[in-house]
N, C-alpha and C positions, 0 to 999 in steps of 0.2 A: 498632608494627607488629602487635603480638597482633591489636589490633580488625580488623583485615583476613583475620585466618584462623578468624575463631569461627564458630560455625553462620548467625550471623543473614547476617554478609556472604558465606558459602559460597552458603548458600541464595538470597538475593538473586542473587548472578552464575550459578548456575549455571540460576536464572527465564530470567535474561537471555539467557543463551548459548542458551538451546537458544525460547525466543520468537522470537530473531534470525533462526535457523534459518527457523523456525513462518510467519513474519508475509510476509515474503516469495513464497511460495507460494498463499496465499487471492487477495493481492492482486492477482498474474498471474492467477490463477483468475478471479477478477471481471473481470476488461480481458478476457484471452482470452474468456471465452464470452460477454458481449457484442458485443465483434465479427466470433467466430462466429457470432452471429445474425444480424447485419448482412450476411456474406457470404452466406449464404445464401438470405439476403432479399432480395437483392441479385442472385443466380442467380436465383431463380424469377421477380421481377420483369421480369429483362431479358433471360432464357436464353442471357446469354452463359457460356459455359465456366469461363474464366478466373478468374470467382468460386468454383465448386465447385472449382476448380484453389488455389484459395489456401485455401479451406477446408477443403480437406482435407492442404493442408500445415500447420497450426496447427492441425487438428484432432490430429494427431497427439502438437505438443508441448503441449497441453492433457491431455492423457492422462496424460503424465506428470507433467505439474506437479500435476493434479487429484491421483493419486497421493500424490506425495510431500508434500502438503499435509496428506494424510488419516493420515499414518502418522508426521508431526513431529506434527500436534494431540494424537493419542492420549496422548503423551508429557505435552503439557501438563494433561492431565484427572487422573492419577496424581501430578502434582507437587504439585497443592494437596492430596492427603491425604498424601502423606508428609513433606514439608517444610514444610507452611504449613497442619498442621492446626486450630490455633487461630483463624486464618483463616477458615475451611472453617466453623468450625463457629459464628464470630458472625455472618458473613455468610450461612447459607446458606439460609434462611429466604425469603431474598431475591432472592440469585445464582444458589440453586441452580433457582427455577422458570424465572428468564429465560435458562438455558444449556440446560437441558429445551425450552424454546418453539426455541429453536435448531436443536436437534437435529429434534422434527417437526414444523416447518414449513422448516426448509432441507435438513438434511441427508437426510432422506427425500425430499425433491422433487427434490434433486441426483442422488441416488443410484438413484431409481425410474427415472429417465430417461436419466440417462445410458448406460446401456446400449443402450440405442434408439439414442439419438445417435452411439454410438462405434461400432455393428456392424447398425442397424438401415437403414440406407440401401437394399440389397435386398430388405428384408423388410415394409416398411411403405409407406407410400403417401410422396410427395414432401410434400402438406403438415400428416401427423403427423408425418414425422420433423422438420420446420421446429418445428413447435409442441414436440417432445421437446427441439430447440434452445435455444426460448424458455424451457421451463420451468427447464432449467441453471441459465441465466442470469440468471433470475428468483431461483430458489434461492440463489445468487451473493449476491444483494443481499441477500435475507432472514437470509443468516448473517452479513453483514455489520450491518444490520440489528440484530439480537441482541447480537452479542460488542460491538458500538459502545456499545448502549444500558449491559452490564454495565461495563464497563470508563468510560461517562462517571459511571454511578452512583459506583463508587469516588472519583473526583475530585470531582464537584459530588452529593452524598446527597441523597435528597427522597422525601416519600411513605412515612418507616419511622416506626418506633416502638421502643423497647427493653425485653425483657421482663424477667423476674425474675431467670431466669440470665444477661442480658448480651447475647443477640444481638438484632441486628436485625431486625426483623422487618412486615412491609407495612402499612400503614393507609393508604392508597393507592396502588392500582396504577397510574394513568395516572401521576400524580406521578413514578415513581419511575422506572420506564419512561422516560416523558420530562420526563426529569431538565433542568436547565437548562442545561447543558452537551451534551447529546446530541445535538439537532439541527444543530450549530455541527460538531461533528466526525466526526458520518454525514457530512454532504457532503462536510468535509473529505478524509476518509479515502477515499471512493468517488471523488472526482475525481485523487487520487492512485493510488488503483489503473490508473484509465483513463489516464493519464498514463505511469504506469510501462509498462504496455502499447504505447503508443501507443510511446514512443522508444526499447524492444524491437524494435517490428516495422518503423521507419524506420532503426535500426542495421542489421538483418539486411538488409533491401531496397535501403539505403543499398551494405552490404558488394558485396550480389550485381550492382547496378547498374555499382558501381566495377568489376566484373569482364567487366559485359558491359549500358550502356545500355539494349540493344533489348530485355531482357526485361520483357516485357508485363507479368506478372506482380508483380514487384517495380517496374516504373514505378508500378502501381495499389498497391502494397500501401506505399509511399516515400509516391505522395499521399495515400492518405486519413490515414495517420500524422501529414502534414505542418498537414494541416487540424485532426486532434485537437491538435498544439502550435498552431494559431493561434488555435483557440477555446477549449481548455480549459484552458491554462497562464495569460491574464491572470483568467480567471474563477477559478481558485485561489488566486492572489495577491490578490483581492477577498475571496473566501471566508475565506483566511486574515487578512485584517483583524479580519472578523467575528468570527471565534473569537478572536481576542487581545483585541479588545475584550470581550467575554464571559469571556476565563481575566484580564483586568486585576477586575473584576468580581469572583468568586469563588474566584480562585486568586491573588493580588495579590505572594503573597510568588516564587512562580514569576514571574512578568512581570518583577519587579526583579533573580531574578537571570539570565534570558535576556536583560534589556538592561543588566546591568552596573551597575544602583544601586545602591548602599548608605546612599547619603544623601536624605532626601529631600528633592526640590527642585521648585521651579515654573519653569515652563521649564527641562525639564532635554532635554541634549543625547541625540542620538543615535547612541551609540560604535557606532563599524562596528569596530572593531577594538583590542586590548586585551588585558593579560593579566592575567586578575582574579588579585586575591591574599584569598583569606579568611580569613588571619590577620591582613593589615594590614589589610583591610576596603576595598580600594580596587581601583582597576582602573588597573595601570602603562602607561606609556605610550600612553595611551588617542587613538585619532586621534575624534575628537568630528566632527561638526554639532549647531552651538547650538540648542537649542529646537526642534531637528526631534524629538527621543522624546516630547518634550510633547504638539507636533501631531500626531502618527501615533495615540498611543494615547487623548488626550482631543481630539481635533480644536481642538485648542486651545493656542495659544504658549505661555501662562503656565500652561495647566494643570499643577496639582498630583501628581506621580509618587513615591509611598512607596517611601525605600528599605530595605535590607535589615535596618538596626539596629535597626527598629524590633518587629523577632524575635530571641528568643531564641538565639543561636549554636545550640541544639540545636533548633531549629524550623525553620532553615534549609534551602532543599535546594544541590546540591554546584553552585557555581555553576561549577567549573570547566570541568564539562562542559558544562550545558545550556548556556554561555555559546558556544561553540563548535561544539556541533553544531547549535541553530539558528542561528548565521550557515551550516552548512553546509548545510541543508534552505532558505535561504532565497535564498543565493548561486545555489544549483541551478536552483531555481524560477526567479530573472531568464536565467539560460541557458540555461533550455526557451525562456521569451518570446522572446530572442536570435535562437535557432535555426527559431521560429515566423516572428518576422517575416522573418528571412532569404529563408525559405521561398518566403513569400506577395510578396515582391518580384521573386524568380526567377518564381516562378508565372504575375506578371503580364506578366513579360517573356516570356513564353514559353519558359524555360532554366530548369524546376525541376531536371530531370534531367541539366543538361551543365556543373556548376558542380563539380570534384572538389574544389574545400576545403572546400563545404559538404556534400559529401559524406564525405567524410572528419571532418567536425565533428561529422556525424548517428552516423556511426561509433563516434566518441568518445563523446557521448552518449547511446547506446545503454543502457547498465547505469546510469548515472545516476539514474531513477528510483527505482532498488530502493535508492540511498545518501541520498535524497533522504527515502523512507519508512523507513529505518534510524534517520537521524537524528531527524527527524520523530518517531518512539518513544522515541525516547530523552530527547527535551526533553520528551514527556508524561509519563513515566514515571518518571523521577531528579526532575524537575520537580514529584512529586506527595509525594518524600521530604518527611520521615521517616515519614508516615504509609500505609498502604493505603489505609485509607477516610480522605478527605481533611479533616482536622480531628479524628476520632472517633478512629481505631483506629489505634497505631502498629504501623510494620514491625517492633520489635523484640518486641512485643508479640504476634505476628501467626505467628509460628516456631512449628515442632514442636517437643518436648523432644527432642530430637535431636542427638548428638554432633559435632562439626565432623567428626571422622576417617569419619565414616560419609559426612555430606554428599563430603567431599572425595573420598573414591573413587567415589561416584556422579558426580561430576562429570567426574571423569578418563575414566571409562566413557563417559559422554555425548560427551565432544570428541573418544573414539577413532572412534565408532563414528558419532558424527555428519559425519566431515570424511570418514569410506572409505565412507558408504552416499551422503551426497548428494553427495560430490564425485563418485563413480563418474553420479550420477545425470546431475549438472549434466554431465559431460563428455558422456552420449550427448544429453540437450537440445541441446549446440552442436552435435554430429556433423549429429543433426536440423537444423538453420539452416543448416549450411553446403549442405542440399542443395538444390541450384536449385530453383526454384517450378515450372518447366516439366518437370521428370520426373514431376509426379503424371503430364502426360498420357497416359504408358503405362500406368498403374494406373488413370486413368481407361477408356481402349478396353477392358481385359483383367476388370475387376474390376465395372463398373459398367455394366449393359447399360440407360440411362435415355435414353427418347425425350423430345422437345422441338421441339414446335411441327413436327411430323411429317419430322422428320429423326434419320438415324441419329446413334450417337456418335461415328462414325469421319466422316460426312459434316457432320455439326455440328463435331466439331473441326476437320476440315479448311478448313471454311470460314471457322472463328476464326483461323485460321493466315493465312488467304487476306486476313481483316481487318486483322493486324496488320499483315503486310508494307504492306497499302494506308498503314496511319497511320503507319510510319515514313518512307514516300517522303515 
């Protein structure tokens, strides 16, 4: 039991705990201000209300999330010099200019504009404040962009060199940038943020619906949610082929223990379910399909899949986990599809909005993306043990000179002060969602004095009002 309380596993869990935190927050950030820019785009195109009516109810829990994003990352920018300074300092030759390219070209494009977007609606024209939208959003992807590209370098390395004292360091920059691994998990990651949004804003519209159909607002904000699961959740489960074939590739001993090998075999099966043991080296009660893991990962029956003995016990990473949480990011992903196609068959029928189990499923599925991308991290990251840099630099190697009793009270501090700052936070984000879409309307007449196609706001909304009623007869 010692190995579980020394500095190097301290420091590792308390990355974890408080990334946990971290990762969840960027990625609503991404979904939300893309489609706040869509709503927006979406008012100025068609001047109906009801769009500035939803955007600026999500504009508001963007605010917070954009927040509470920017003040968990800080956290992590201090962690790798005091826990992981050896870390720090052979990487950072390399990590440290692409977390710089990060910061000005995202975080200053985010930050310069967002304030426009959050409070410039009276003060700027209707389409700078759209373009102040867009740039967000754009910024969004750019820091996605970035932390993707460092974070695939660690897994797939390309483009370095090593100098006299040990670190790494660039002899090519496109190389390393775009690493082989990188472009595989930008898209991964950004159609997971859009995902994770999407079944956010179909839970809460879902919720409101369930309370009361006729609002306009949550019918439009339930369908385009329901379209983002009908188009983006099979395109995922495509995308995520592609990256597993690409981490069979260059992360081999990962791929064996997310699907449970340890022997290697040609035509080997595809354990859905199992409970690894990596002392016995086996996976107990394993419910198999034969020679389906063959075909999935070499498109091919009898191809050949290495298993895990063919590494050192100490080169291994912990299969017990990733063994589990990717079937839990991957089980998710087929009940986005589920709840997609569900969707698109009410749709057709003309009852997307009068079906209450599927409404109540959408419900259910609401938070599921953010466990989806939880897991997801966690089979890339446990997945990439024992080493940081994937083949080159081990984690134990990778620690500060650092006492465990030190880590351990920094850690204690972190789960105090992380679960009463964002749990306060998260509680007023629901307060926010539970409030109907149609109270902006008063904050719209009182707050926003904006003409539109030569009618007032009060005579523009009225006649939105005058629309609805026509569409629910």
């Amino acid at each position: 039991m010692a190995e579980f309380f020394d500095a190097a596993f301290l420091a590792r869990l308390q990355f974890a705990f408080t990334i946990s935190f971290h990762i969840i927050f960027p990625a609503f950030s991404i979904g939300l201000a893309s489609y706040l820019a869509v709503l927006e785009g979406l008012w100025l195109w068609t001047g109906r209300e009801v769009y500035l009516q939803i955007f600026r109810y999500w504009l508001k829990i963007f605010a917070v999330v954009f927040g509470m994003g920017v003040v968990s990352g800080i956290v992590m920018s201090y962690q790798f010099g005091t826990n992981w300074s050896v870390f720090s300092d052979k990487t950072g030759p390399i990590l440290g200019p692409l977390m710089g390219y990060e910061v000005l070209s995202a975080f200053f494009l985010e930050a310069g504009f967002l304030g426009v977007m959050l409070f410039g609606m009276n003060k700027v024209g209707k389409k700078l404040h759209f373009f102040a939208t867009l740039m967000v959003a754009v910024g969004t992807l750019f820091s996605a962009f970035w932390i993707l590209s460092v974070n695939s370098w660690m897994q797939t390395p390309a483009g370095y060199g090593i100098n006299d004292v040990g670190q790494f360091v660039p002899v090519d920059w496109f190389a390393a940038v775009f690493n082989p691994s990188f472009p595989y998990r930008l898209v991964h990651m950004v159609l997971a943020a859009y995902l994770t949004t999407a079944f956010v804003v179909g839970g809460v519209s879902a919720w409101h619906l369930f309370r009361d159909k006729d609002n306009q607002a949550a019918r439009i904000m339930f369908s385009m949610a329901m379209w983002m699961a009908v188009i983006v959740a099979p395109i995922q489960i495509v995308a995520g082929d592609f990256h597993g074939l690409n981490t069979l590739e260059y992360q081999p001993a990962k791929i064996a223990a997310m699907e449970g090998h340890f022997d290697t075999r040609k035509g080997a099966p595809l354990i859905l379910f199992g409970i690894p043991d990596m002392e016995d080296e086996k996976v107990h009660y394993a419910l198999e399909i034969p020679k389906l893991g063959s075909l999935i990962l070499t498109h091919d029956l009898e191809g050949e899949i290495r298993g895990l003995k063919e590494w050192a016990r100490e080169d291994r990473p912990n299969v017990s986990i990733i063994f589990w949480s990717f079937r839990i990011m991957v089980g998710l992903g087929f009940l986005m599809v589920a709840l997609g196609g569900w969707s698109l068959i009410r749709r057709l029928q003309g009852r997307l909005f009068d079906t209450l189990l599927m409404l109540r499923f959408a419900i259910l599925m609401g938070p599921t993306g953010f466990v989806a991308l939880l897991a997801g991290w966690i089979t890339t990251e446990v997945g990439r043990q024992p080493y940081t840099v994937y083949g080159l630099l081990r984690t134990a190697d990778s620690i500060s000179p650092i006492d465990a009793p030190a880590v351990a009270i920094s850690l204690l501090a972190f789960v105090v002060v992380y679960f009463t700052v964002f749990g306060i936070g998260l509680v007023y984000i629901l307060r926010l969602m539970r409030r109907t879409p149609d109270s902006e309307v008063t904050e719209l007449i009182t707050d926003m004095p904006i003409r539109s196609a030569g009618f007032s706001p009060v005579a523009t909304l009225l006649q939105g009002s005058t629309d609805q009623e026509g569409e629910r007869k």
